[in-house]
C-alpha positions as CSV (number, residue, x, y, z in Angstrom):
1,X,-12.3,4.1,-31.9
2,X,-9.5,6.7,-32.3
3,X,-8.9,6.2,-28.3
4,X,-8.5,2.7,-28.7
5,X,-6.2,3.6,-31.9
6,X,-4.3,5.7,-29.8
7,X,-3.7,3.7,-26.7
8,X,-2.6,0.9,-28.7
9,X,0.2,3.1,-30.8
10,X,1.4,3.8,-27.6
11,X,1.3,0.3,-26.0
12,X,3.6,-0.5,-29.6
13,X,6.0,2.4,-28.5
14,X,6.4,1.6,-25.3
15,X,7.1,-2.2,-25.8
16,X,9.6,-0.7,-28.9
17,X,11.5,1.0,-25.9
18,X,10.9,-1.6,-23.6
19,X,11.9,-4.6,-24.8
20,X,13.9,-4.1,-28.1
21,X,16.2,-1.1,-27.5
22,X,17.1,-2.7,-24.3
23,X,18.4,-6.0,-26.7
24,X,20.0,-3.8,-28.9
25,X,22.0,-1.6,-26.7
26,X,22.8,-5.1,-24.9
27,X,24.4,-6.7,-27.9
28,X,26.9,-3.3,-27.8
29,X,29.5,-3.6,-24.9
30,X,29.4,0.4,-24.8
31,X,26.1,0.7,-23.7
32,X,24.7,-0.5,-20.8
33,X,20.4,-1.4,-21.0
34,X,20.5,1.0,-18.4
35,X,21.3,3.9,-20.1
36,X,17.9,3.5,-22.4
37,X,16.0,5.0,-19.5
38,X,17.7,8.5,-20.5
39,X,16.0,7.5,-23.8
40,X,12.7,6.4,-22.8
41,X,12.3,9.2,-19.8
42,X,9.7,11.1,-21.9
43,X,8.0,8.4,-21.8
44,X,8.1,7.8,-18.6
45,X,5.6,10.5,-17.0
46,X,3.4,11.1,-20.1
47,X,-0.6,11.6,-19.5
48,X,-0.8,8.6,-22.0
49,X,1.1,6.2,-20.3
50,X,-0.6,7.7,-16.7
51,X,-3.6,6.4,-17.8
52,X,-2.4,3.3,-19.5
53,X,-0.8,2.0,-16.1
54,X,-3.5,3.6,-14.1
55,X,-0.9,3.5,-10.9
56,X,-3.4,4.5,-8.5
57,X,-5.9,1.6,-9.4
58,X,-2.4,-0.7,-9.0
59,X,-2.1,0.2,-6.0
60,X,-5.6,0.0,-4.7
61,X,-5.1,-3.4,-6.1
62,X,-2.1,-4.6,-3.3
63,X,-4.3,-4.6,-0.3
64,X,-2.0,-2.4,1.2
65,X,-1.8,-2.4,5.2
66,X,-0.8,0.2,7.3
67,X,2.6,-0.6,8.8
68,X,3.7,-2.8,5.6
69,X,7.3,-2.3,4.3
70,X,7.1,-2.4,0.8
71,X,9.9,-1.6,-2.1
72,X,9.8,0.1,-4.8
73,X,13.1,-1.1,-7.0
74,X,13.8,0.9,-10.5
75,X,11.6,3.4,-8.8
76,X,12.2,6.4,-11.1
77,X,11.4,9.4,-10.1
78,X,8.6,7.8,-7.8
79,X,5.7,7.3,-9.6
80,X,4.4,4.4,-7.2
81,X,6.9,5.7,-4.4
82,X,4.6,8.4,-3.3
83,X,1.2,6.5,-3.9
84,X,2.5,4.0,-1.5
85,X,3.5,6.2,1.1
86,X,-0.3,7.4,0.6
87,X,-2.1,4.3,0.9
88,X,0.4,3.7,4.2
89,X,-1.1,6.8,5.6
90,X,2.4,7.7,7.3
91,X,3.0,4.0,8.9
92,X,5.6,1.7,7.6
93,X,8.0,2.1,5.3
94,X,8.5,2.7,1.7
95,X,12.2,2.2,0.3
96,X,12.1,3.4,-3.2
97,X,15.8,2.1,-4.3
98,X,17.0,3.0,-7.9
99,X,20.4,2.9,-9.9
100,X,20.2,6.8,-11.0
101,X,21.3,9.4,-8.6
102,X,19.8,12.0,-10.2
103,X,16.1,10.2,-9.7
104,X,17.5,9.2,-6.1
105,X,17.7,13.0,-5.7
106,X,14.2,13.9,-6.6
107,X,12.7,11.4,-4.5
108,X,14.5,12.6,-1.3
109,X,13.7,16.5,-2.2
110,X,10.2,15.6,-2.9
111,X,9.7,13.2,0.2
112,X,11.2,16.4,2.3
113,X,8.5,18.6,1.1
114,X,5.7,17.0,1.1
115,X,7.0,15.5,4.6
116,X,7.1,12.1,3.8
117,X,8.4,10.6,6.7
118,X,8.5,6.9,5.5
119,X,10.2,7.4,2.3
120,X,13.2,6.2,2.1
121,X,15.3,6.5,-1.2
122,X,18.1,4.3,-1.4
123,X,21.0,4.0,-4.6
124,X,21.8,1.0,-5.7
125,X,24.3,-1.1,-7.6
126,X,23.0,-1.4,-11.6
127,X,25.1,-5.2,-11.2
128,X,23.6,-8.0,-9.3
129,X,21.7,-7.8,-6.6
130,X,22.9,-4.8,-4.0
131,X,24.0,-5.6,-0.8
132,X,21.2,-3.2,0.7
133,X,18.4,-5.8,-0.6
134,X,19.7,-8.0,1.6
135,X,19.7,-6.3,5.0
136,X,15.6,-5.5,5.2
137,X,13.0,-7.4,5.0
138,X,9.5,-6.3,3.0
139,X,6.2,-7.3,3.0
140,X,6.1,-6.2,-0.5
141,X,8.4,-6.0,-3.7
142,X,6.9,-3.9,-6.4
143,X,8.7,-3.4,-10.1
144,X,7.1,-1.4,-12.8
145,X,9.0,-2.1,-15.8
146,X,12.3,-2.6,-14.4
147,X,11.9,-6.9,-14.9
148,X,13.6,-6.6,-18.6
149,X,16.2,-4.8,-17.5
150,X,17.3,-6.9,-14.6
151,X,16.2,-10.3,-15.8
152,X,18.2,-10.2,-19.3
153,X,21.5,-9.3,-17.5
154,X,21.0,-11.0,-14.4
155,X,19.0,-14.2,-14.2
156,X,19.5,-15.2,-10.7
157,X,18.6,-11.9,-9.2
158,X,14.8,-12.9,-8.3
159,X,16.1,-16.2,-6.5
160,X,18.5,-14.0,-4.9
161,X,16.0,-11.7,-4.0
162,X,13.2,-13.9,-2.1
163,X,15.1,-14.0,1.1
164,X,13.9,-10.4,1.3
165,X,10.3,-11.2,1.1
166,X,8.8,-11.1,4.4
167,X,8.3,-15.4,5.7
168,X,5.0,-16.7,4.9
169,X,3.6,-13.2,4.2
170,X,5.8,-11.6,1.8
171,X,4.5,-11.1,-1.9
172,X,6.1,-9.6,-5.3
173,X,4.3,-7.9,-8.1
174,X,6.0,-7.7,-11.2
175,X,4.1,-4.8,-13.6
């Protein structure tokens, strides 16, 4: 019962920094909804929320192929990044793009020593949909709580984004 209590005061903390802070800081033209990931980085790579999101069973979940191209956008610090150039078993690609350089920069030192050869970090524009989006094509589009941030400030960004998604095969999961 106490686990259960647990989990569940941290699903209510999470959604607080999830889904309200980001409406707050939005209503505030200093602050950007971006800069709440500085808040909620703790967060981010706790044992709690590990085991909450459970990123390996996600993944198991995509029916993953070798020789898919699949991107990661708001990747972080490459939680699912890494996990997908696992499951790829050094085929395809995995372009893990985010709007932080400092997280860019971790993923590319941490691809280079654990030699993964099919990560490929990429920085991107926090406004509207980046230009690099629309020069590859994936087979899938993976966001782990990155849809808040981009839907509230950029409605059109998803329609923008399907030309991206591989014809007839391409899919999007939104967690």
């Amino acid at each position: 019962m106490i686990a259960m209590y647990n989990r569940f005061l941290i699903f209510l903390l999470f959604f607080y920094f999830s889904a309200i802070i980001p409406d707050i800081y939005a209503q505030n033209d200093n602050y950007s909804c971006f800069t709440t990931r500085k808040i909620k980085r703790y967060l981010l790579y706790s044992p709690e929320r590990l085991e909450i999101l459970q990123p390996p069973r996600v993944v198991k979940s995509l029916k993953i192929k070798s020789g898919m191209s699949i991107l990661d956008i708001g990747a972080g610090r490459g939680l699912f990044t890494f996990i997908f150039a696992d499951a790829l078993k050094g085929t395809g690609e995995v372009f893990a793009t985010e709007i932080d350089p400092g997280d860019i920069k971790y993923i590319m030192n941490k691809a280079e020593e654990g030699e993964y050869m099919n990560v490929f970090p990429a920085l991107v524009r926090s406004a509207g949909l980046d230009p690099f989006y629309r020069h590859h094509s994936f087979d899938i589009i993976f966001l782990c709580e990155a849809y808040s941030y981009i839907l509230h400030h950029y409605p059109d960004y998803f329609r923008e984004l399907r030309p991206s998604l591989k014809k007839d095969r391409g899919r999007l999961y939104i967690v």
